[in-house]
C-alpha positions as CSV (number, residue, x, y, z in Angstrom):
1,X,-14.0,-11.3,5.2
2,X,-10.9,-14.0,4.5
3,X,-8.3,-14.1,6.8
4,X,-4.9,-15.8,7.2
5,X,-3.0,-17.4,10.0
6,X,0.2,-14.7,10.9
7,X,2.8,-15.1,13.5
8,X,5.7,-13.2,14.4
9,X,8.4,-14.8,16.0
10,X,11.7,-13.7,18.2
11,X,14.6,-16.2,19.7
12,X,12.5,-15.3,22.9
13,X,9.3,-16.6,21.4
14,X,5.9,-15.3,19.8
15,X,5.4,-12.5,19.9
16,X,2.1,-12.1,17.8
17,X,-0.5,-14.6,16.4
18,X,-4.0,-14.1,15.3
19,X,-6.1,-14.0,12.2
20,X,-5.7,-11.2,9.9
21,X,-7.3,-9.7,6.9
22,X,-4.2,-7.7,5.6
23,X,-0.1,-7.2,6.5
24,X,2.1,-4.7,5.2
25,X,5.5,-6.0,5.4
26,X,8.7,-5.1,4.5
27,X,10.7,-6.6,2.4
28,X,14.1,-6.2,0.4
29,X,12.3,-4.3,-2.6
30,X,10.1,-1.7,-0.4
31,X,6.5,-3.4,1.3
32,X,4.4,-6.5,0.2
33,X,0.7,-6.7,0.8
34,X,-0.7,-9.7,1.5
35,X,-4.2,-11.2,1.7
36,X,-6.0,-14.7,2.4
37,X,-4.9,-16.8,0.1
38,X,-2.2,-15.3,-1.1
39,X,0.8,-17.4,-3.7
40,X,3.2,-19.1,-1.5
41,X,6.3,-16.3,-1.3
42,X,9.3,-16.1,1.2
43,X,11.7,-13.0,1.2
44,X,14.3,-11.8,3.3
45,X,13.5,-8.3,5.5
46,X,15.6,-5.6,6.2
47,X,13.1,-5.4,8.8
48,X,10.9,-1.4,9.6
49,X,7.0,-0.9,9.7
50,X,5.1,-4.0,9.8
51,X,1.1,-3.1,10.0
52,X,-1.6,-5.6,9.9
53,X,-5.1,-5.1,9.7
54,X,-7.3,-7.5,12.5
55,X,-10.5,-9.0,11.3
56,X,-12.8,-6.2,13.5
57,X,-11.2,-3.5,11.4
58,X,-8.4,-2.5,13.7
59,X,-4.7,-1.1,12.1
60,X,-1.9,-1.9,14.4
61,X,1.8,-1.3,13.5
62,X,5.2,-2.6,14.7
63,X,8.9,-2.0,14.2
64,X,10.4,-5.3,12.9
65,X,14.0,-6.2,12.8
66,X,15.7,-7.9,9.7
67,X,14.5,-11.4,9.0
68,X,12.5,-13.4,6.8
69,X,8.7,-13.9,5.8
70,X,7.2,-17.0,4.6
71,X,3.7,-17.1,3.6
72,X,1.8,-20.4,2.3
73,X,-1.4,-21.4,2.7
74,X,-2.7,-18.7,4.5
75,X,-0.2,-19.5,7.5
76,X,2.0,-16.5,7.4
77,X,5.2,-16.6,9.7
78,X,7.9,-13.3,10.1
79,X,10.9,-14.6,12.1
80,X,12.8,-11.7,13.4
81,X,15.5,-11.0,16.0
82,X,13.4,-8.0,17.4
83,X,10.1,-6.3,17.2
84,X,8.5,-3.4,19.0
85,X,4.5,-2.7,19.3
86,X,3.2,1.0,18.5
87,X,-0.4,-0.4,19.5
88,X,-0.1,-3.1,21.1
């Protein structure tokens, strides 16, 4: 199973890295999946439901502010000024 490299970070820090198989996240347009190896991409957020899918088959889900998400070679980053954990 590929995975990528995603962080999510807040002026107080990071607030998530790990390995991941798949993210949901929003973006200006509605969601964008992404997967290992995905194009390089980088899109502002008006931030909502972010889920990712962890490598052992577990969903979690978070409530993102606005921001941006940057994504290139398979290091994904989501810079945010808040974020919330529904499984966490």
């Amino acid at each position: 199973m590929n995975t990528f490299q995603l962080e999510i970070l807040t002026p107080r820090g990071r607030f998530f890295s790990d390995q991941v198989v798949h993210a949901e996240v929003p973006a200006e347009d509605g969601f964008v999946g992404i997967l290992a190896n995905h194009t390089a991409y980088i899109t502002s957020s008006p931030g909502g439901r972010f889920e990712i899918r962890l490598p052992s088959g577990e969903t979690r889900r978070f409530h993102v502010g606005s921001g941006f998400f940057q994504t290139l070679k398979n290091h994904a980053f989501f810079l945010t000024q808040s974020v919330d954990s529904d499984s966490l």
